[in-house]
Steps between C-alpha positions, in 0.01 A plus 500: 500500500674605175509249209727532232579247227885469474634459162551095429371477091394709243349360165519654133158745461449751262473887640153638562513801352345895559616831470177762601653803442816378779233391696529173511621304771744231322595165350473145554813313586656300258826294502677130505385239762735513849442208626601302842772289536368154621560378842833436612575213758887487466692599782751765349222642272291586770764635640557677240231664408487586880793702473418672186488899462143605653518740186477205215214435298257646219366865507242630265658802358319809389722728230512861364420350193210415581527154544453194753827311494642167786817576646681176676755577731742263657744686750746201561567432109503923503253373162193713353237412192263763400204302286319744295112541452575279187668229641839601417774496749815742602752271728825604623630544887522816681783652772481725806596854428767567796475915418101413609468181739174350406483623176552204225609530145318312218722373232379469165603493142184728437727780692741713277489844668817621664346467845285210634226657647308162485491410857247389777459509897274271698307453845250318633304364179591775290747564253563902332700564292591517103562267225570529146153451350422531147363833382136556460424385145839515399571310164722342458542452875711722675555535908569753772508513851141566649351485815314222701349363809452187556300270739379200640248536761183610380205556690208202411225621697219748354481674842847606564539676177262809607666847591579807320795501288684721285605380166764594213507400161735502197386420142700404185368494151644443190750745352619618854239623636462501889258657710452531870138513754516543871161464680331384820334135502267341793416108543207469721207267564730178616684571173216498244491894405779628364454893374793718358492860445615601138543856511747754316529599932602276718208476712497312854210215443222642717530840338504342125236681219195249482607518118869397516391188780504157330395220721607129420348160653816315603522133508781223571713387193746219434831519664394727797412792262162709517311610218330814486220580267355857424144534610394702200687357252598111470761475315720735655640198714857458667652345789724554810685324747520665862871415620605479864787698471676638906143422659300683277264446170696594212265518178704337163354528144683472151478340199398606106111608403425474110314747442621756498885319524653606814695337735499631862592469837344670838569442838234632805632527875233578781420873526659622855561855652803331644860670276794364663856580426616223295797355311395265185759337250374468152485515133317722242340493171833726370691232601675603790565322838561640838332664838195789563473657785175631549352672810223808502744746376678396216614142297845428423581244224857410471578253239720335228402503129530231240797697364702459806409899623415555878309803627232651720170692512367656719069627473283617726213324618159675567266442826151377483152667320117448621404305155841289460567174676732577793712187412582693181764783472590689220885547377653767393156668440568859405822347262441436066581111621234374754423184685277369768630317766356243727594221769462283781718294772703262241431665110572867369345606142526760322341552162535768206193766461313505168662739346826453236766529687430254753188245397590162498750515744481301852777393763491229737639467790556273778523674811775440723479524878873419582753772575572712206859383347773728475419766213830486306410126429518425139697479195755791359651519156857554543818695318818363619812609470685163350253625164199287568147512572367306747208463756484515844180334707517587875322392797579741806287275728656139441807736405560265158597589122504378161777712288370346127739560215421587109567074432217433762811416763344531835731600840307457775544533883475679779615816676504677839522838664834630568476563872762738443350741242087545489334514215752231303471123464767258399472259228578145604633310132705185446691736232656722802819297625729829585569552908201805500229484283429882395157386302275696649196732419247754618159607421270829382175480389499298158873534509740252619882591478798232620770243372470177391741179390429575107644281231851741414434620147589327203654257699541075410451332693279701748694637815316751702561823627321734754373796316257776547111507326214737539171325488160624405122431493429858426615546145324756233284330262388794367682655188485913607563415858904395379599875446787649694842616527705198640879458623597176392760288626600182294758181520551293214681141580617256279661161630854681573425889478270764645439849403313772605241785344438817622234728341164713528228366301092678445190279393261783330267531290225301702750245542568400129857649486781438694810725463833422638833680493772316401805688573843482680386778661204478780219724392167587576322409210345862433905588488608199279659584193289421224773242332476319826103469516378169413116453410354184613085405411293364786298237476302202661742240658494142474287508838247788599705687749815477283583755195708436218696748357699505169744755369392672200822556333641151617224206484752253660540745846173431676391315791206540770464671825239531789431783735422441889306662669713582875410738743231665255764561253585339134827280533666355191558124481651299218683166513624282209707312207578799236335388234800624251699367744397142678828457666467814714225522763390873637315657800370844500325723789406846392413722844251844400687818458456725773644835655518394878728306617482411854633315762439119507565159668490177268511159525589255256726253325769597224653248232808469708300265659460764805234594711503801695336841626610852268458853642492767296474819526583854268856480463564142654471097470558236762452143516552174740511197316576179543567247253460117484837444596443614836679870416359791599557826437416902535498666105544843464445789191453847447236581306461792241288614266493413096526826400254790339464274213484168690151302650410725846399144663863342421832568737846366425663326750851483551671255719842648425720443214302287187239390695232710365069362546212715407170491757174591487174508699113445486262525831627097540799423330828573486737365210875526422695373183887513450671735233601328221847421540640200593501518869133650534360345173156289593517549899091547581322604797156533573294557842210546674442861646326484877 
């Protein structure tokens, strides 16, 4: 029979210390007493307590900064405190993510970055996830998200720690130095040998050099840990706890040697020849938070940043090797970034290779045997057409969403499948009160485009209006990936008016220059007369996939755009208050220029408060729409070119007498803006390309 000791106290101890060249095995546990509540006879508290979330109670937490920590968690008061190795506690509550059911979200002051990537999941006595820890010798203090995993069943009896394991460390020293060791480790002899095999190669134990071997005598410590002393050499001493973590001995070390200062963390799983497919949610030592896939061919990490940025990567993994364990893969092997990769039925780890661009580094991940959720789950910065910036969470499995404004203003609800056009989904919102309610929206990959009940610009006190918005979580963060020609379509609204703009704009110059033309005429920008050019600089925006941009003859005209990234094209976004003008509120889309224009079928919202499907083809336009008065309707335009000297991805399109729109097309979207005359001035159209 297996005996573990489940976590009930743990008293103040100072960290045994050693460091062997990596070698060593780990630190003593140190922390504030948890003590047990005293017998209850009343009634209701028995009750109670009876009733309380299986999941409550006191984990011993082991960081990426190389420290042992106590997390309480109390799921019916949604509460958290984090005590520290010196005795200083982090309390706040913490909320379900709905993009990511069973995903939590610390709050704490200590969290500033744009995103909280702070956030934890939990089975049966375990807890993975991240937490805002202070910094390695930071001074004064400072905090960012880092990985842990946390337990509370530990394994109490010397014999059922033997096996063969495989173990990863990181290190951090002072100034910002981090390291990284992967090796093979074997308990034996009832658990009283413990031998490691510190190698530059990552040898499997019974194959370890006789000269890189160190053997330890292992013997029980306080609070179910085990310390392990070297054989040949006495005071290289550390200890260990062995976690029961899905079934299976997980080995736990951290804490801060002396001499020489480092603080550390490693984590050993049991060596196996078994590689499943897997699914694991967790964080990373760069902060982010989301999901690796990892099977024998390749890992897939798809995550948010701290800044707010989403993305993906994808690396190969390698097979197996007669010397290395077969529980231990390596990532991306052949690449300048490399990692090594290992697992087992409820924990995925991957950690950094010793060399610059990667040392240091380790993810954790919980491993989640559920169905996968719906990949377009998640959270989309969006450029709406009443001249705000907003963001968009979705969940296409509970089919709910958040719509969060730039005042922190959250919409929230749910929305359904329109049974009578696939691929959209229907917003359900208090705000909609008309007979049909045209706010709608449809997906690409990273992309959402739709209509939504926006506050009308400018407006007091708020009414609301169903206009269109493109949403991204795909936008360029890098500088010299912003250059293109774009057609850009604009709408500028103040309380009582609305306008439009019409013009072909380039980024150059590795993104550092924007030029626009700013004529009555429509020109491409290469045909612009040079009285008409204006010259804006490019710089970093207020957040890191936005760019700021500033006239150079005019410091007063500037403002800041983003660019998408749709269909494997750049698409440019902008949304805002003019800042020489605060009473006038403008959206911008700028489609690439392009010689081909082909046929195409869109669906999408315009700011008419329509939603409808657009055909287009060479020479014509056609839409059926229907607005939220119940009207529907067939639209139809000719459409011609702008001329030699006009954008080759722009048409004109005339619906007969003054009502004159210009179009244009990317692989995904179509847009549409009015003339600017009165009757045409600020109409706005955008869709989604099938």
């Amino acid at each position: 029979m297996r005996m573990t000791g489940h976590l009930a106290g743990w008293g103040l101890a100072l960290l045994l210390a050693a460091c062997g060249g990596g070698g060593g095995s780990g630190s003593g546990g140190s922390g504030l007493s948890a003590t047990a509540g005293s017998a209850k006879s009343d009634t209701a508290a028995t009750k109670a307590a009876a009733d309380a979330d299986v999941r409550n109670g006191i984990y011993r937490v082991y960081a990426a900064n190389g420290t042992q920590q106590q997390l309480a968690l109390d799921f019916d008061a949604a509460s958290y405190t984090m005590t520290d190795h010196l005795g200083q506690a982090e309390s706040g509550s913490f909320s379900e993510d709905f993009t990511e059911p069973g995903t939590y979200v610390f709050a704490s002051s200590r969290i500033t970055t744009p995103a909280n990537t702070s956030r934890f999941r939990v089975t049966i006595d375990t807890v993975v996830g991240a937490f805002p820890f202070q910094v390695a010798y930071s001074n004064p203090a400072s905090y960012a998200a880092q990985p842990f995993v946390a337990a509370r069943d530990f394994v109490s009896t010397a014999a059922q720690l033997d096996g063969t394991y495989n173990r990863f460390s990181i290190t951090r020293s002072p100034g910002g130095v981090q390291d990284s060791s992967m090796l093979a480790a074997r308990l034996s002899g009832s658990g009283t040998v413990l031998e490691i095999c510190n190698d530059s190669i990552i040898y499997k134990i019974d194959l370890c050099p006789a000269t890189s071997k160190r053997t330890y005598t292992v013997t029980a410590g306080a609070d179910s840990t085990w310390v392990a002393t070297n054989v040949s050499n006495g005071s290289d001493v550390a200890s260990f706890r062995m976690a029961r973590i899905g079934g299976q001995n997980v080995y736990l070390a951290a804490g801060v040697n002396a001499t020489p200062a480092v603080q550390f963390l490693r984590v050993g799983l049991p060596e196996s020849a078994n590689w499943p497919s897997t699914r694991g949610l967790g964080a990373s030592t760069t902060g982010s938070w989301g999901s690796n896939l990892i099977d024998t061919a390749s890992s897939v990490r798809t995550a948010t940043s701290t800044d707010g940025t989403y993305g993906s990567l994808t690396m190969p993994v390698g097979g197996t090797f007669p010397l290395q364990p077969e529980g231990i893969r390596g990532v991306n092997s052949s690449g300048t970034s490399k990692y090594f990769a290992m697992q087992n039925g409820l924990l995925s780890v991957i950690v950094g290779s010793r060399n610059p661009n990667t040392q240091g580094y380790i993810q954790l991940n919980l491993i989640d045997t559920g169905a996968a959720p719906d990949a377009r789950n998640g959270r989309y910065k969006v450029y709406a057409a009443n001249g705000s910036r907003q963001t968009l969470a979705l969940n296409l499995d509970s089919k709910r969403y958040e719509m969060t404004d730039e005042a922190g203003t959250v919409a929230s609800g749910s929305f359904a499948e329109d049974a009578a056009e696939a691929g959209t989904f229907v917003f359900n919102s208090p705000r909609i009160n008309s007979p049909v309610n045209t706010a709608r929206f449809r997906l690409a990959t990273d992309t959402v485009v739709g209509s939504f009940p926006f506050a009308l610009a400018q407006v007091t006190p708020a009414s609301y209006g169903v206009r269109p918005f493109v949403a991204s979580r795909a936008l360029v963060k890098a500088q010299a990936g912003l250059d293109g020609v774009y057609n850009r379509f604009g709408i500028n609204l103040t309380a009582t008016t609305r306008d439009s703009s019409i013009t072909q704009i380039q980024v150059a110059n590795g993104g550092t220059t924007l030029y626009l033309c700013n004529d009555s005429g429509i020109y491409r920008i290469d045909n612009c007369p040079a009285a008409s050019v204006r010259t804006y600089t490019v710089s970093a925006g207020p957040t890191v996939d936005t760019w700021h941009i500033v006239n150079v003859s005019n410091p007063s005209d500037s403002g800041n755009f983003g660019i998408a990234r749709v269909g494997g094209e750049n698409v440019y976004l902008s949304a805002g208050v003019l800042a020489a003008t605060p009473t006038t509120s403008v959206f911008r889309i700028g489609l690439p220029e392009r010689a081909t224009w082909p046929a195409a079928t869109a669906l999408g919202g315009a700011n008419n408060g329509s939603w409808g499907g657009t055909f287009i083809d060479a020479s014509s336009y056609a839409r059926t729409q229907v607005l939220p008065d119940g009207t529907s309707a067939t639209l139809n335009a000719s459409l011609s070119s702008t001329g030699t000297i006009g954008p080759l991805n722009m048409r004109t399109a005339s619906f007969g007498g003054s009502s004159l729109h210009f179009a244009s097309q990317s692989a995904k979207l179509f847009a549409m803006v009015g003339s600017r005359n009165p009757a045409t001035a600020g109409a706005l159209e955008i869709g989604l390309i099938d």
